[in-house]
Legacy VTK file of the C-alpha trace (Angstrom):
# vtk DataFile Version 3.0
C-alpha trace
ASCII
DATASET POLYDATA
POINTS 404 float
-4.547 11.457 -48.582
-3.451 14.379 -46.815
-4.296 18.068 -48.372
-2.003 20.084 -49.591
-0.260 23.043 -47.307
0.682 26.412 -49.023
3.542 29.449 -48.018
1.154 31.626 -47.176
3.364 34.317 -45.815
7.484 34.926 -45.990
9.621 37.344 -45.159
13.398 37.721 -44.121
15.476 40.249 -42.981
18.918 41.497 -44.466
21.198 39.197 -43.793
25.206 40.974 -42.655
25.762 42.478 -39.272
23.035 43.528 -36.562
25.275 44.777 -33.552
22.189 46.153 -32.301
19.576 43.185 -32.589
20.461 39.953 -31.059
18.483 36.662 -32.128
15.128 37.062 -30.447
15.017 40.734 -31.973
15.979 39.101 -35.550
13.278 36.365 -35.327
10.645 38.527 -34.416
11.551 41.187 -36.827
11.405 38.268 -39.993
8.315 36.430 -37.893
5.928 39.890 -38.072
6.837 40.680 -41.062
5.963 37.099 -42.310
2.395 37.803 -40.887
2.155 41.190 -42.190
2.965 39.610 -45.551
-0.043 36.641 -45.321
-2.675 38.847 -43.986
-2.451 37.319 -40.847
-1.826 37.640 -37.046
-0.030 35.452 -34.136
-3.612 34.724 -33.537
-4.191 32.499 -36.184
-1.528 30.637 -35.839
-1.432 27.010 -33.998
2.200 25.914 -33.727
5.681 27.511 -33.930
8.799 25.667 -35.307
11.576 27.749 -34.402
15.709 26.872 -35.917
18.287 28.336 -33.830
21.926 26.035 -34.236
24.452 27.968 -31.395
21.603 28.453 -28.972
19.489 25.492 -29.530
19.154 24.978 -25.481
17.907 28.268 -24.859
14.158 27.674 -26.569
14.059 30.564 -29.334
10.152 29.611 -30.149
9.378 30.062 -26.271
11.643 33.457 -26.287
10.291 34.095 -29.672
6.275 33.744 -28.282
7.368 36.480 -25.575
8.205 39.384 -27.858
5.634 39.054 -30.468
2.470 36.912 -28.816
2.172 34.043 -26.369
-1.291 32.458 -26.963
-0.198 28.904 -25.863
0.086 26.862 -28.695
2.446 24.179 -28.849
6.448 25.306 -30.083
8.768 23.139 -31.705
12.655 23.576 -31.337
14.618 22.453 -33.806
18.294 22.211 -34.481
19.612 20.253 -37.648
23.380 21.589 -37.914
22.796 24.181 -41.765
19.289 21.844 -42.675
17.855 23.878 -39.565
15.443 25.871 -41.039
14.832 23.735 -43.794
13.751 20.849 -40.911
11.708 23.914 -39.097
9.654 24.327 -42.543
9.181 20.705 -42.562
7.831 20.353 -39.332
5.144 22.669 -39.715
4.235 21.343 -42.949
4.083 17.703 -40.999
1.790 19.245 -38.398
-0.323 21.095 -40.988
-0.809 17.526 -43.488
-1.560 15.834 -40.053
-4.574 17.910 -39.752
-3.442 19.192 -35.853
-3.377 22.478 -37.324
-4.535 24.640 -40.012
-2.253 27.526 -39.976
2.147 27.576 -38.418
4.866 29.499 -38.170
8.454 28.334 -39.114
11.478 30.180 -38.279
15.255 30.122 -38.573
17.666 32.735 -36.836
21.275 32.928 -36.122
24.027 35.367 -34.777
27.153 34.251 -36.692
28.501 37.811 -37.925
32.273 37.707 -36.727
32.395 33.845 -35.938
35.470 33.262 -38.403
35.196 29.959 -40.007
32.880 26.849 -38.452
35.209 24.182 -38.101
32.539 21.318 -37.182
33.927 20.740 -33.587
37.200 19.678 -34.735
39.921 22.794 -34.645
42.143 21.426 -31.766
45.717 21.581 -30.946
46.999 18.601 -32.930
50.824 18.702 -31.577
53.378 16.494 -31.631
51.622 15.096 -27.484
49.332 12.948 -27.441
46.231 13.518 -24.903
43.225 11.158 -25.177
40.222 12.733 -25.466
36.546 11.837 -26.378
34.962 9.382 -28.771
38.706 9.529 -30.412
41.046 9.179 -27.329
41.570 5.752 -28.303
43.794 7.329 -31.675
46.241 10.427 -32.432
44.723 13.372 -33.991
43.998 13.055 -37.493
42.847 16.253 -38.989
45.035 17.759 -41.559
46.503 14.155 -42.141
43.771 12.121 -43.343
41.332 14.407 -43.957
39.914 17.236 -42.219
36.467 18.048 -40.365
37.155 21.754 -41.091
34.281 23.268 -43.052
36.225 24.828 -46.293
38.748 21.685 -46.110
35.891 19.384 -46.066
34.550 20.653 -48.775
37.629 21.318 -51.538
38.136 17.786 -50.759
34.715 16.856 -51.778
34.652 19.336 -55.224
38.128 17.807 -56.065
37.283 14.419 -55.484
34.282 14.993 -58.146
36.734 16.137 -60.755
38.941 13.402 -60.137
36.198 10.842 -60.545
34.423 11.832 -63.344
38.410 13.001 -64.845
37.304 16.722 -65.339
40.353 17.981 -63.762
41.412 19.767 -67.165
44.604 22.056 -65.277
41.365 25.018 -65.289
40.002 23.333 -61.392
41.055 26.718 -59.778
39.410 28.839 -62.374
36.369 26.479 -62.928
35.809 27.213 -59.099
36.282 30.596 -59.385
33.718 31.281 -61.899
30.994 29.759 -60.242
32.031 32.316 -56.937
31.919 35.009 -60.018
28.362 34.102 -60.940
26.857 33.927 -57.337
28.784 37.828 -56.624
27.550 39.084 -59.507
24.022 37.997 -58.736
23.887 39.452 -55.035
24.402 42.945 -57.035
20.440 43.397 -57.753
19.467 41.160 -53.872
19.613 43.927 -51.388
18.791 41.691 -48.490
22.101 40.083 -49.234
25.285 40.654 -47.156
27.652 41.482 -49.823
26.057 43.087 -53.057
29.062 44.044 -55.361
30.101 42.019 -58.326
33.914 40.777 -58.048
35.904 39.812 -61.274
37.342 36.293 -61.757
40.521 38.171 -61.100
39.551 39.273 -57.745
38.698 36.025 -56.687
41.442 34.254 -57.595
43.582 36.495 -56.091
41.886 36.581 -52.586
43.179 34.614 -49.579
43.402 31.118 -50.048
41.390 29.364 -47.330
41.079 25.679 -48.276
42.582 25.211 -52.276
40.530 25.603 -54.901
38.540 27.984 -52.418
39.421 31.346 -51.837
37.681 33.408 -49.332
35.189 35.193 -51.487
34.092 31.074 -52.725
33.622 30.758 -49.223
29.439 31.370 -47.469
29.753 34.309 -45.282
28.689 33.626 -41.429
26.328 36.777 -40.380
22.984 37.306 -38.709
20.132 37.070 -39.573
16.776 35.165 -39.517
13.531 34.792 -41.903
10.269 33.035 -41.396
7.414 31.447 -42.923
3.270 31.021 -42.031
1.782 27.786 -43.934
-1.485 27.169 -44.167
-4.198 24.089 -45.071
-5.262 23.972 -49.024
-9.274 24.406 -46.965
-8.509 26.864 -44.578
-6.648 28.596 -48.098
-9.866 28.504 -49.441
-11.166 30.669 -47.002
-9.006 33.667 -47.456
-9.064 36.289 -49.683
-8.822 36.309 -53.328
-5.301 38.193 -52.581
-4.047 35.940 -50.219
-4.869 32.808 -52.422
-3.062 34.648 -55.570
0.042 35.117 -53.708
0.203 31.904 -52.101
2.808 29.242 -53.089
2.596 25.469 -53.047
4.955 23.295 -51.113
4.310 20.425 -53.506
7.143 18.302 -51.776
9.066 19.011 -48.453
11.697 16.131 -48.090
14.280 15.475 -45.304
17.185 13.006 -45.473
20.031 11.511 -43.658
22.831 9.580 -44.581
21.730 6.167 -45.441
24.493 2.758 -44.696
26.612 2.248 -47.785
29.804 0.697 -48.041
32.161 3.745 -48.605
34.848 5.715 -47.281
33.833 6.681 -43.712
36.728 9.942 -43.676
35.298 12.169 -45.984
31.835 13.024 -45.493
29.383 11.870 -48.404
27.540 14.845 -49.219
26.449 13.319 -52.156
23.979 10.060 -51.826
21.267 11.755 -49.316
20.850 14.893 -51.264
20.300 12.792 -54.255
17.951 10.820 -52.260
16.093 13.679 -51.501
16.096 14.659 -54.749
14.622 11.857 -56.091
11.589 11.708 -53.757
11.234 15.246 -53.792
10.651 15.189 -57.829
8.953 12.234 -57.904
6.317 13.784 -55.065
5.923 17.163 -56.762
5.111 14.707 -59.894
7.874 17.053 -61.843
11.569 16.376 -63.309
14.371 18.574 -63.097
13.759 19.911 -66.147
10.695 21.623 -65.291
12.405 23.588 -62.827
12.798 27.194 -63.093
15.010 28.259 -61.015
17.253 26.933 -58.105
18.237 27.899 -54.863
21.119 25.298 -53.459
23.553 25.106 -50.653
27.098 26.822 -51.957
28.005 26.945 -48.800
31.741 26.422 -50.730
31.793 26.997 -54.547
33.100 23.452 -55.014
29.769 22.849 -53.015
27.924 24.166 -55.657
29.595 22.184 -58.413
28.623 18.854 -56.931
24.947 19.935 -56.446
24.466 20.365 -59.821
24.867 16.526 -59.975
23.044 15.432 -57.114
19.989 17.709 -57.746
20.164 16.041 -61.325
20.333 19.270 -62.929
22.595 17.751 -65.182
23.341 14.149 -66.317
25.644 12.252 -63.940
28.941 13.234 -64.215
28.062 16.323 -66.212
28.780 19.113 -63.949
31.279 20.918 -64.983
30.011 20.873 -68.736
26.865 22.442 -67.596
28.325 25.038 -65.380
29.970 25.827 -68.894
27.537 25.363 -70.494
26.225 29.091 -69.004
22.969 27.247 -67.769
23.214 28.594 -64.030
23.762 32.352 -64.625
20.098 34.488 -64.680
19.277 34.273 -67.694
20.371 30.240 -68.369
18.832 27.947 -69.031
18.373 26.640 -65.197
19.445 29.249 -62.811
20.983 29.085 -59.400
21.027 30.924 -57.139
19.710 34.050 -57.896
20.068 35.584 -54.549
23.331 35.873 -54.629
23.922 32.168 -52.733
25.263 31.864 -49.736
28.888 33.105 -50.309
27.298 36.628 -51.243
23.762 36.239 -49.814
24.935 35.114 -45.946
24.349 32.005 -44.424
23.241 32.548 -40.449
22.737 29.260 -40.162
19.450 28.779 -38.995
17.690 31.463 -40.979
19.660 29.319 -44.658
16.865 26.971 -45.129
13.972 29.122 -45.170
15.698 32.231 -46.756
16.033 29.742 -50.129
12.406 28.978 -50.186
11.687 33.004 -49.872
13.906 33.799 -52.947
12.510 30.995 -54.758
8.769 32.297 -53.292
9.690 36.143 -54.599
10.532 34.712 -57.651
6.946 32.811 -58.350
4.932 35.029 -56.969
6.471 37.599 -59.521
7.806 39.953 -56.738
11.576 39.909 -57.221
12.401 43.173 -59.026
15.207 43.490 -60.968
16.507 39.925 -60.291
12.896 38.367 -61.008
13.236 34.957 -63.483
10.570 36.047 -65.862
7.631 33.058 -65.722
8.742 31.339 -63.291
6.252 28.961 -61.609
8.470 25.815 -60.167
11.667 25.983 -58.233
13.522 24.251 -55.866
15.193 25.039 -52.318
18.016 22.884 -51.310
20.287 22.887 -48.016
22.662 20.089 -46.162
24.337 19.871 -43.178
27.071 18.125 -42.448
26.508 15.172 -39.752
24.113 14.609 -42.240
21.030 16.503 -42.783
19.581 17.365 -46.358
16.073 19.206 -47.047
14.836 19.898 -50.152
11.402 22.018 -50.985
9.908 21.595 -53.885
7.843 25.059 -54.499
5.191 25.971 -57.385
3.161 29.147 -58.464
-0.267 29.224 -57.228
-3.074 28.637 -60.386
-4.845 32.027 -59.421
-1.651 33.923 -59.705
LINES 1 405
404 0 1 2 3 4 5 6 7 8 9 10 11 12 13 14 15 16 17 18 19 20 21 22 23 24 25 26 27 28 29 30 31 32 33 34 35 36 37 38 39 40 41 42 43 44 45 46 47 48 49 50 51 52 53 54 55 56 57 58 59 60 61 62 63 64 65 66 67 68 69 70 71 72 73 74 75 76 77 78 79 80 81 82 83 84 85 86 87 88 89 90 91 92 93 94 95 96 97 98 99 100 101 102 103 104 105 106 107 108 109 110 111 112 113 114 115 116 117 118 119 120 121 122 123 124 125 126 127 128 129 130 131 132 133 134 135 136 137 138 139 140 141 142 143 144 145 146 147 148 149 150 151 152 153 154 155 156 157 158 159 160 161 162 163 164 165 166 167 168 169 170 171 172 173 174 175 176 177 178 179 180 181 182 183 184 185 186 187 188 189 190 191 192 193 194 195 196 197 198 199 200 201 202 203 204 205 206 207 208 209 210 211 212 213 214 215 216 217 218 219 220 221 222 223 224 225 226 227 228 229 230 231 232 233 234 235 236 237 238 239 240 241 242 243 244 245 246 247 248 249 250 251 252 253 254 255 256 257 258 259 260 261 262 263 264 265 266 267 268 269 270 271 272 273 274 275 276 277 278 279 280 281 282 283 284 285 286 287 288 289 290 291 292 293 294 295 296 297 298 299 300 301 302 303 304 305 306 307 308 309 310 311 312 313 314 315 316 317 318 319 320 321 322 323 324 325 326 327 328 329 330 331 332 333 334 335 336 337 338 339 340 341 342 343 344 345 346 347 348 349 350 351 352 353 354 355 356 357 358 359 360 361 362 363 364 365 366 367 368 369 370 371 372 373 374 375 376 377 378 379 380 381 382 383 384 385 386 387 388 389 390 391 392 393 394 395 396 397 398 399 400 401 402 403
């Protein structure tokens, strides 16, 4: 059986707006401070996964090696549409359990500040001409119609089709929404790596711009820079470290990746659903934990309707139960199972890239006991979660080192 690999070292930067940094800057900025923060030095470390989405051609880990040590070792790069740095983490972790290395490097960095909103490669000109184009020149343009492949469409369709089908659309949907945007705003308040810190009033949100109904633009992530990284390490080369190092270091006691597997089902609106709770499933059952022994959560809102759904699939909740346990007050800080702590991504950021591995560092601050004012008090298991669409879901299962 292969040993166990530990989160030796994390770090991140502030995710928002870095005119004067562009991505190679951010990763090594977030990849030597990652170092710094496990005791260690590009010199003990034997592979690179680097996560870069808009660039993926350009070879961050090669660029990366340049700025901050090139000893050789073998780079990874990796591009999984928002499950980018989530499949980085996971790689290294593979290369670590496979005993080709003792010690890696994962890292996840994006430029997105001013890129408006991702549409998923479908925003064209859908007139009243027809012009055959691509895999679907054979048919008229369908987005708007049928469905849409825009990012906040896509996703009030999928938090509305969960009300409809478990019949919790009470006439409170907008406000329900709303809320959970109020919870995730007024956590960023005590994150200062987050984008936007300042609490906003249900009010506030409601009243915003409307971008895709139920979701306003405040229930909407926020596209910015930024990057963060992690060094893993063997359970035996662990051993070898200090008594420090080995206090503060975290367990990766699962590290799942899914895609969509075949199901008969509707093949317009993306199922967000059955490969997250896929990954759920084997992630719990290979930690050897249930969702109730979780103490905190970090999960993709990319979309506050996102959030809803996630409840469900990360079986925080009985099937069908979201909305009761969103209600229920469980989520907020001091709930009984809270999520997103940071802030989530429509107050934390979301470069892309850096999403997946900035969730395990929040959910790392929090178990290592190192997250201020925002720290859940005794926390020692939580869970990172992130999907892309197309679809890619990783979850980390992470739990407080015995020596801590």
């Amino acid at each position: 059986m292969s040993e166990a690999v530990w989160i030796l070292g994390i770090n991140m930067t502030k995710f928002g707006k870095h005119a004067d940094k562009d991505v190679v800057d951010l990763a090594a900025e977030a990849t030597m401070a990652a170092l710094a923060d496990g005791g260690v030095s590009m010199r003990d470390i034997g592979m690179i996964a680097a996560g870069n989405l808009m660039g993926a051609a350009a070879g961050i880990g090669q660029q990366l090696q340049k700025q901050v040590g090139q000893t050789g070792i073998p780079v990874y790069n990796v591009s999984n549409a928002c499950a980018t740095g989530a499949t980085a983490l996971r790689t290294a972790v593979m290369a670590i359990k496979a005993g080709e290395v003792d010690m890696g490097l994962a890292v996840g960095v994006e430029k997105l500040a001013g890129a408006g909103l991702l549409a998923g490669g479908s925003a064209k000109a859908d007139g009243n001409e027809w012009t055959p184009r691509g895999r679907y020149g054979a048919v008229a343009g369908v987005d708007g119609r049928i469905g849409t492949d825009t990012m906040p469409g896509t996703f009030a369709q999928v938090g509305m089709e969960y009300l409809h089908r478990y019949g919790k659309d009470d006439g409170a949907t907008f406000e329900l929404f709303a809320s959970i945007s109020e919870k995730n705003h007024s956590h960023s308040t005590l994150n200062p790596l987050a984008a936007y810190t300042k609490a906003m009033s249900l009010e506030q949100i409601m009243g915003d711009i409307m971008i895709a109904y139920p979701n306003t633009r405040p229930m909407c992530s926020a596209n910015c820079d930024g990057a963060a990284a992690a060094v893993l390490v063997s359970d035996s080369k662990l051993k070898t470290l200090s008594a420090d190092q080995q206090r503060r270091a975290v367990k990766v006691a699962a590290s799942v990746l899914t895609t969509d597997p075949w199901e008969e089902a509707c093949q317009v609106l993306p199922d967000v659903n059955t490969l997250t709770r896929n990954a759920a499933r084997i992630a719990y059952e290979a930690a050897g934990i249930g969702p109730e022994d979780l103490d905190l959560v970090e999960l993709h809102d990319c979309f506050a309707t996102a959030e809803l759904v996630h409840y469900d699939n990360l079986m925080l909740c009985e099937e069908g139960g979201a909305v009761e346990f969103f209600r229920s007050g469980a989520t907020w800080r001091d709930g009984a199972t809270p999520v997103n702590v940071s802030g989530g991504l429509q107050s934390k950021g979301h470069p892309i890239a850096a999403t997946g591995i900035a969730n395990v560092w929040e959910v790392c601050h929090h178990l290592r006991g190192e997250a201020g004012p925002r720290q859940i008090e005794g926390a020692k298991v939580g869970l990172a979660h992130v999907i892309g669409l197309g679809s890619a879901c990783g979850v980390h299962i992470l739990e407080r080192s015995a020596a801590a």
